[in-house]
C-alpha positions in Angstrom: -11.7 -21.6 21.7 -15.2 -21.3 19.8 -16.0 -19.8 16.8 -16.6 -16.3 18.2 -13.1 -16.2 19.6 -11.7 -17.4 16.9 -13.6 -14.4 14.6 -12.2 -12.0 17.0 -8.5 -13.0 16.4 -8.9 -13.4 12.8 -10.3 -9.6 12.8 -7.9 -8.1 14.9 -5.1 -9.8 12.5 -7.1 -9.0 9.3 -6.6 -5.0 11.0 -2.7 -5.7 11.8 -2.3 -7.2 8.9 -3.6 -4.3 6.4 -1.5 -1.6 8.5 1.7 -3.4 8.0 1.1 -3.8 4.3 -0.1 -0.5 4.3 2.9 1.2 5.9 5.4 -1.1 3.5 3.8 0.5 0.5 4.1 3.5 1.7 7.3 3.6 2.4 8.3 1.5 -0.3 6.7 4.6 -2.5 8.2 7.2 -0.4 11.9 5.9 -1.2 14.0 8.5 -3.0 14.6 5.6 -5.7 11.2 5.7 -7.0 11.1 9.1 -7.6 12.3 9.1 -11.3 9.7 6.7 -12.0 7.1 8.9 -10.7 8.5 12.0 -11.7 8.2 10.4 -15.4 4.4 8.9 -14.7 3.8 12.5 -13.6 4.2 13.7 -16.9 2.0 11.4 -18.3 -1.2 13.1 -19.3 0.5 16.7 -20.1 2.3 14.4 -23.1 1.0 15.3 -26.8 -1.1 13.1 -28.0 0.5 11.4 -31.0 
């Protein structure tokens, strides 16, 4: 296995890799659990200014 080869492995795991973590946050966000939070960071800029 030469360098080129091993560049090409490395890339297509670099891609794998990325759409794993990708789809984990996702999901991860999606949960019904996190909704509160976001429902509260929603609200964030429409709070007054104190």
């Amino acid at each position: 296995m030469d360098l080129l080869d091993l560049h090409g492995t490395l890339t297509t795991l670099w891609v794998v890799w990325f759409f794993v973590l990708f789809t984990g946050i996702a999901i991860w966000a999606s949960r019904p659990a996190r909704r509160q939070a976001f429902d509260a960071a929603r609200q964030i800029p429409l709070r007054d200014a104190e």
